[in-house]
C-alpha positions as CSV (number, residue, x, y, z in Angstrom):
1,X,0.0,0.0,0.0
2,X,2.9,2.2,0.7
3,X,4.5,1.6,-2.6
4,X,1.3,2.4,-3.9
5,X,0.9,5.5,-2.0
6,X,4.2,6.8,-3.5
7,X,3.7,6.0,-6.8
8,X,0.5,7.5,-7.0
9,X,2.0,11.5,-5.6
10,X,5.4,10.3,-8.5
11,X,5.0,13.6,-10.7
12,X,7.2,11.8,-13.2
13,X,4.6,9.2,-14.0
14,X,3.9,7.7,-17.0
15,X,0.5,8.9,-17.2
16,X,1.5,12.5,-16.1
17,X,4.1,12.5,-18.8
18,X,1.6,11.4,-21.5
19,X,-0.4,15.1,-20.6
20,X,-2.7,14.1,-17.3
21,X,-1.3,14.5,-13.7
22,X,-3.8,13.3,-11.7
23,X,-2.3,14.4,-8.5
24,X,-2.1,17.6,-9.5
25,X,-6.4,17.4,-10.5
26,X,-7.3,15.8,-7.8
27,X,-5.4,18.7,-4.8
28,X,-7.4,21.7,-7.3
29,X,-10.2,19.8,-6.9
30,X,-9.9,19.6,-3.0
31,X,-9.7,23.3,-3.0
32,X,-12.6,24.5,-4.5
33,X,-15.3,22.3,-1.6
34,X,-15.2,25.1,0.4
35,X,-16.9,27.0,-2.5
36,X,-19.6,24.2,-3.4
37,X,-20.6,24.1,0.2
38,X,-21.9,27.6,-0.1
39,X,-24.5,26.5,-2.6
40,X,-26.0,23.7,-0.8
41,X,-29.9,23.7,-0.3
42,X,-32.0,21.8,1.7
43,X,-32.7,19.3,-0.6
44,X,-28.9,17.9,-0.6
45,X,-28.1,14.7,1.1
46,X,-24.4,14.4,1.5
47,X,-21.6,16.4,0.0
48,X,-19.4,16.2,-3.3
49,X,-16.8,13.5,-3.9
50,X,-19.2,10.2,-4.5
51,X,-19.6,9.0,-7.6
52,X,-23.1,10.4,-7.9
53,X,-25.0,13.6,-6.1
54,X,-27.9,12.8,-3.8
55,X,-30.8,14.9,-3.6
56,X,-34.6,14.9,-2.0
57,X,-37.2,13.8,-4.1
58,X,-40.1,16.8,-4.4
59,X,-43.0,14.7,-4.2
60,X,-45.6,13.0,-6.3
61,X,-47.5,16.4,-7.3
62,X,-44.4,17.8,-8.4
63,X,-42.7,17.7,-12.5
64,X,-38.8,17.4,-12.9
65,X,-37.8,19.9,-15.5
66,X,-34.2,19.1,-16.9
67,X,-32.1,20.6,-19.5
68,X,-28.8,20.8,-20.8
69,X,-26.3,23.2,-22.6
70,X,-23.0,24.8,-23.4
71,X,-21.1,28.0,-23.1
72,X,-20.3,27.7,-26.7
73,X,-17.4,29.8,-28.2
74,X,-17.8,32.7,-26.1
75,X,-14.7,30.4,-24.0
76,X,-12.7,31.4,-26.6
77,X,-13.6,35.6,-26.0
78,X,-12.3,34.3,-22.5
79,X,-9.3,32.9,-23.1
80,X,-8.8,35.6,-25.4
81,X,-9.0,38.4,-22.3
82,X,-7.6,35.7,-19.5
83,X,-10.9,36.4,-17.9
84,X,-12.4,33.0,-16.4
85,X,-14.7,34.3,-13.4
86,X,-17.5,34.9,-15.6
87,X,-18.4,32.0,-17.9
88,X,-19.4,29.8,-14.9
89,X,-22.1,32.1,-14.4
90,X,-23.0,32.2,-18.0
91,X,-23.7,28.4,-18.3
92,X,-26.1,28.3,-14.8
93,X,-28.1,31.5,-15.5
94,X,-28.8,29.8,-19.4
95,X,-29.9,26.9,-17.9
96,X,-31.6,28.5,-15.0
97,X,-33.6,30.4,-18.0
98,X,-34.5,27.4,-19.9
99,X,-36.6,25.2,-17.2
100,X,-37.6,28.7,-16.3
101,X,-40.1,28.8,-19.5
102,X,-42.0,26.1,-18.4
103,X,-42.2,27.7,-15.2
104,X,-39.9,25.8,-13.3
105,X,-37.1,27.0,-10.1
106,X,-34.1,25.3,-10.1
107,X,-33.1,22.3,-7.6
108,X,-29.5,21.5,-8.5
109,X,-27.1,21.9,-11.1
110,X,-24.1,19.6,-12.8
111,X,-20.9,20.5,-14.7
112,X,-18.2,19.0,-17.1
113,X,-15.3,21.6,-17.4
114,X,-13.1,19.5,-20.5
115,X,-9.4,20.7,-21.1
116,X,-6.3,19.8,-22.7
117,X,-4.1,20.0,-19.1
118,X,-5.6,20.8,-16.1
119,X,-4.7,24.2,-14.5
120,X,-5.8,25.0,-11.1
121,X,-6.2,29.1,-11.6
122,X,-8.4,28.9,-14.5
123,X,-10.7,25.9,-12.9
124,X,-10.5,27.4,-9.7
125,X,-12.5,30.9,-11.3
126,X,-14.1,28.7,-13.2
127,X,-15.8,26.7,-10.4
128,X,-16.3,30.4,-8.6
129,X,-18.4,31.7,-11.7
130,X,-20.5,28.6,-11.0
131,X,-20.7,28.9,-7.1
132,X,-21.6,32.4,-7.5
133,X,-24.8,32.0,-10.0
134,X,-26.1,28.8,-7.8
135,X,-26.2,30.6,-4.8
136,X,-27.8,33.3,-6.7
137,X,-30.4,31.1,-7.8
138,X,-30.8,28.8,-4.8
139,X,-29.5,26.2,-6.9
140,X,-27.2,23.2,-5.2
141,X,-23.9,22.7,-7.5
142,X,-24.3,18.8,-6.9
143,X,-21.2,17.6,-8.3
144,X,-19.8,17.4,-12.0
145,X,-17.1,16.0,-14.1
146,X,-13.6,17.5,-14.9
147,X,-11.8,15.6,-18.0
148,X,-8.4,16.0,-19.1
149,X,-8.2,14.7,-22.5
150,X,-4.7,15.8,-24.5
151,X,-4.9,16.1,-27.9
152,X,-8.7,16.6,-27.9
153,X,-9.0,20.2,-26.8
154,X,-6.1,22.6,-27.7
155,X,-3.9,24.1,-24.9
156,X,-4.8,26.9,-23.2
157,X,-8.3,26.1,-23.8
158,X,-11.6,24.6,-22.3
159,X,-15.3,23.7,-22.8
160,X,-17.6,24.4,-20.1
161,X,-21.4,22.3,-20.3
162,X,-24.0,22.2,-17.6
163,X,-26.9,20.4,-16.8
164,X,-29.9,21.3,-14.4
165,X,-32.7,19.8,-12.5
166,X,-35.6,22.3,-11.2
167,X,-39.1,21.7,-10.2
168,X,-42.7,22.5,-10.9
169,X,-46.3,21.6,-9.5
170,X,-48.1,19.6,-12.3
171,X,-50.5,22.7,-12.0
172,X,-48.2,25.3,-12.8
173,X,-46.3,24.4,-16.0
174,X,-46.6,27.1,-18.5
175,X,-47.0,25.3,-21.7
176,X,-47.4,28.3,-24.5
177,X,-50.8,26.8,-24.8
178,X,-52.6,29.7,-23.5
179,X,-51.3,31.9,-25.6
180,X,-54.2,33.9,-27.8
181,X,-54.9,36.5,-30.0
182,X,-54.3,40.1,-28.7
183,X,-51.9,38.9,-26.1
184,X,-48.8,41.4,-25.5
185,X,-45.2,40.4,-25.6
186,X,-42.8,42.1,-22.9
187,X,-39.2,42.1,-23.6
188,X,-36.6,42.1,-20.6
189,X,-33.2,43.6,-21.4
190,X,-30.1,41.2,-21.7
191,X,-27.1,41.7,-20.3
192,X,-25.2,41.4,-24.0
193,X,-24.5,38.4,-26.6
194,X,-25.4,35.8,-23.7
195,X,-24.3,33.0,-25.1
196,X,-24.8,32.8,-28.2
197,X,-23.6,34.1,-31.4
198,X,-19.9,34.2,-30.8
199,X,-18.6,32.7,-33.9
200,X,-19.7,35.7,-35.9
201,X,-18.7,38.0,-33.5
202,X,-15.3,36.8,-32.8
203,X,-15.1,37.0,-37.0
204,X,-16.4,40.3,-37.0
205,X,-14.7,41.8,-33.8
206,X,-11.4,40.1,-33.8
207,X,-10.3,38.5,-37.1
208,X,-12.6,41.3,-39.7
209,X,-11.8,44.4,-37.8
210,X,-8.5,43.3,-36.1
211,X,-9.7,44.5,-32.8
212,X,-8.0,43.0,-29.7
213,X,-10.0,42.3,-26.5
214,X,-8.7,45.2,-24.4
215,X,-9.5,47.8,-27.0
216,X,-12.6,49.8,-26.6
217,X,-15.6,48.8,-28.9
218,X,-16.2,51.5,-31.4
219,X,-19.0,53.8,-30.3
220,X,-18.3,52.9,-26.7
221,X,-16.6,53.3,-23.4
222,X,-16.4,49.9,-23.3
223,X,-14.3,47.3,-24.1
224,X,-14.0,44.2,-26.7
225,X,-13.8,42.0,-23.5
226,X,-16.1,43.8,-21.4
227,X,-18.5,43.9,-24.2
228,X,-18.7,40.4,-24.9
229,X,-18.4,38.7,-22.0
230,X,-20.8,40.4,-20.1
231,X,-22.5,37.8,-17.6
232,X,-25.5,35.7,-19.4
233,X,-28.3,37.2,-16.6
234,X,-30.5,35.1,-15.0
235,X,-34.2,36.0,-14.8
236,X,-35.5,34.0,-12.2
237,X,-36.3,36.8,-9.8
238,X,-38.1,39.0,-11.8
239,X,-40.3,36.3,-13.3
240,X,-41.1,35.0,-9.6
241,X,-42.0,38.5,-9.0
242,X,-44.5,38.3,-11.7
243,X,-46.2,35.0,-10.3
244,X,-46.0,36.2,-7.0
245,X,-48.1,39.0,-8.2
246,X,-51.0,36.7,-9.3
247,X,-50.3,37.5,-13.2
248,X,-51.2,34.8,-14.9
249,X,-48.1,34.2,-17.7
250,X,-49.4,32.3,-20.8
251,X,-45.6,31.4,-22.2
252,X,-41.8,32.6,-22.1
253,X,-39.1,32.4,-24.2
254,X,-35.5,32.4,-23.4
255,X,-33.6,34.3,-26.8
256,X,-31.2,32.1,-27.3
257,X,-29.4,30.5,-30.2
258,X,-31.9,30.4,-33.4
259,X,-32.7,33.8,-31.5
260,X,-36.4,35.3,-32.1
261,X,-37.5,33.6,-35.4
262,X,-36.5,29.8,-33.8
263,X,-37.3,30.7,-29.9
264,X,-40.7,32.2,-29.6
265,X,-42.4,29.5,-32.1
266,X,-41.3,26.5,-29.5
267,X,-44.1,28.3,-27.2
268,X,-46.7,29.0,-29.8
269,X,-49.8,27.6,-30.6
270,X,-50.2,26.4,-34.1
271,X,-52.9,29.1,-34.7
272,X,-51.1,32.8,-34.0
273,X,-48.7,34.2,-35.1
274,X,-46.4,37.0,-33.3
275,X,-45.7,40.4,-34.7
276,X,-42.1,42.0,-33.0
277,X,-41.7,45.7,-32.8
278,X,-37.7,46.5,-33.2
279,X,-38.2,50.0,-32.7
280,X,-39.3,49.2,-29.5
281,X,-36.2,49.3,-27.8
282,X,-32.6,50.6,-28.3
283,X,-30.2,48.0,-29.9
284,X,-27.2,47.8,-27.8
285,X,-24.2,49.1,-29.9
286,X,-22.5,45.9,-29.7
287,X,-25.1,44.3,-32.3
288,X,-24.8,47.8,-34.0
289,X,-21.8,47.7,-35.1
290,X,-21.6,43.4,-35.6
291,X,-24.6,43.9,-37.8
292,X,-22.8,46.8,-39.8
293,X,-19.4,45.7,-40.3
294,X,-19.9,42.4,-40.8
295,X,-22.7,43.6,-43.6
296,X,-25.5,40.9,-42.0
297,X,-28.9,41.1,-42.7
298,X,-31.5,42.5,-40.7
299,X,-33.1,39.2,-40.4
300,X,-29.9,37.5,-39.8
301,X,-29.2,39.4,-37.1
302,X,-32.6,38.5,-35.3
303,X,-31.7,35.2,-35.7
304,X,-28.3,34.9,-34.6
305,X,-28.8,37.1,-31.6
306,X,-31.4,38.6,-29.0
307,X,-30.4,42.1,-30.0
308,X,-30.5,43.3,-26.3
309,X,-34.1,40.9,-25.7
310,X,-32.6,38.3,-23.5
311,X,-36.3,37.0,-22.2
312,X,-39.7,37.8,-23.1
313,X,-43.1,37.0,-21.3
314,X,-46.3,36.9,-23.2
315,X,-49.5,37.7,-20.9
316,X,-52.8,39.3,-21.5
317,X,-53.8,43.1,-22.3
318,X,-55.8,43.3,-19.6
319,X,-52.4,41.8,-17.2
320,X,-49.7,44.1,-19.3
321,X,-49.9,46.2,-16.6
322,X,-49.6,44.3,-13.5
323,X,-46.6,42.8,-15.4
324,X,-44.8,45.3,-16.3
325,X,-44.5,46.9,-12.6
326,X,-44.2,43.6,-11.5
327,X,-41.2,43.3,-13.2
328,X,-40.2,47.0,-12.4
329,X,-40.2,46.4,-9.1
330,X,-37.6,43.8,-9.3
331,X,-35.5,46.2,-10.8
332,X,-36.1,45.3,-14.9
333,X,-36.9,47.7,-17.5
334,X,-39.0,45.4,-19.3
335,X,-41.0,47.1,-22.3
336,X,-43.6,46.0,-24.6
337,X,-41.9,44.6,-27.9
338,X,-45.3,43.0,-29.6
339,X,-48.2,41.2,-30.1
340,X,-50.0,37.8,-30.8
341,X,-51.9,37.6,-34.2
342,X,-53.7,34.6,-35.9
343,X,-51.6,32.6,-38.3
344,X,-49.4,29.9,-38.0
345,X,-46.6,30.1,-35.6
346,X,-44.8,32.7,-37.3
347,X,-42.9,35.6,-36.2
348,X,-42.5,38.7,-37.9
349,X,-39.3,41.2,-37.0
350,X,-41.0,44.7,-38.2
């Protein structure tokens, strides 16, 4: 067992000289419990470390809402800048906002951070991004995965994926079903790209205009960096504020990837259509000048990204109100951006 022992903490291993070092894995992993204990909620049973996370069953008049997704190629913005304290909020607020348009809270929330070589300061604000959005959210970080695969990813690189479980009475899951004729559409502001759309902005930003990250984005006082990696927000408070207001919502959608023409139809019944207003809000510069120099298409654009609509809520007329300062009150700026119509799950960008 001895012999064991030693060869096991030999840095010179076969296996560490191949590209993996367990050792070395295993002690950043140690330090980052104390983080993970911060998010624990009631529903844990036990702590990280086993090969699987336990946690409380809801009961019998309660749905399981998962879902599952990536930070995509904004990791490469942050590797870009160095900046790694953000993306791990990115990747639990998305996820946090997907169960959220059935009208589900979260419960708990898995990782797999995948790398090339494992380095301790990048995983270690890494795993602090996460921490931070799952206390945030009341959401237990139950345990994950970290994978050091050489060859597969390229140095200095990463890929960050998360799962979530949440939770909804079989009575309160908001199907889009509802949704009728004359119904009002109220945007809430995002936060920036989110996650999605990086490809073309990277190409645009970095490679077409030869910006670096710490240069200031034309038109702004803020930088490349700043710009596009602001945090991915969460809008799980403000939406709660709404229910706890009595409004009844009749659907949600999260603007993600496929953006408005691909999200808002997954909520819509097969007989309306929606009608989007742009010039109902100001389109953050960022988008601006993406759009513009990279000479994409109006429609395009509306597609790729939210255009600074990270959420929408679609009530009544006659609850527009009651919505909106709900939603005020949490401290949004949420604003009207269109209406339901009859057709055939359509939208139309006007």
């Amino acid at each position: 067992m001895k012999e064991h022992s030693q060869m096991m903490e030999n840095k010179n291993s076969a296996y560490a000289a191949a590209g993996v070092d367990i050792d070395k894995k295993m002690s950043g992993i140690e330090t980052i419990k104390q983080m993970v204990k911060k998010t624990v909620t009631p529903g844990v049973i036990g702590g990280i470390g086993s090969f699987g996370g336990l946690f409380q069953s809801p009961g019998a008049d309660t749905i399981l809402v998962a879902s599952a997704d990536g930070v995509g190629t904004k990791l490469k913005v942050a590797a870009m800048a160095g900046r790694h304290d953000t993306v791990g909020q990115d990747i639990v607020n998305h996820c946090v906002n997907d169960i959220l348009v059935q009208g589900a809270t979260p419960l708990f929330f898995l990782d797999y951070i995948g790398a090339s070589v494992f380095d301790a300061a990048i995983f270690n604000d890494v795993v602090k991004g996460l921490c931070i959005a799952c206390a945030e959210n009341n959401c237990a970080l139950l345990g994950g995965e970290t994978a050091e695969m050489p060859g597969l990813y390229p140095v200095g690189e990463y890929d960050l994926v998360g799962t979530i479980v949440g939770q909804v009475k079989k009575d309160k899951v908001i199907t889009g079903e509802k949704i009728a004729v004359g119904d009002v559409l109220i945007g809430l502001p995002s936060g920036g790209l989110q996650t999605n759309g990086f490809s073309l902005a990277r190409k645009v930003v970095f490679e077409q205009e030869g910006l670096k990250p710490e240069d200031l984005l034309p038109g702004t006082d803020t930088t490349c960096a700043d710009a596009l990696l602001a945090v991915h927000k969460s809008f799980l408070k403000p939406v709660l504020k709404v229910m706890d207001a009595g409004v009844e919502i009749h659907g949600m959608a999260h603007i993600t990837g496929g953006g408005f023409y691909d999200n808002i139809p997954r909520v819509l019944p097969k007989n309306v259509d929606v009608t989007i207003d742009s010039a109902a809000w100001e389109v953050p510069q960022v988008f601006k000048f993406i759009g513009e120099k990279g000479n994409v298409a109006k429609e395009e654009m509306y597609r790729v990204f939210n255009m600074g609509i990270g959420f929408i809520l679609i009530v009544s007329s006659a609850e527009a109100g009651a919505t909106l300062k709900a939603l005020e009150e949490a401290g949004e700026q949420p604003v009207i951006i269109g209406g339901v119509n009859p057709g055939h799950k359509t939208v139309h960008v006007i």
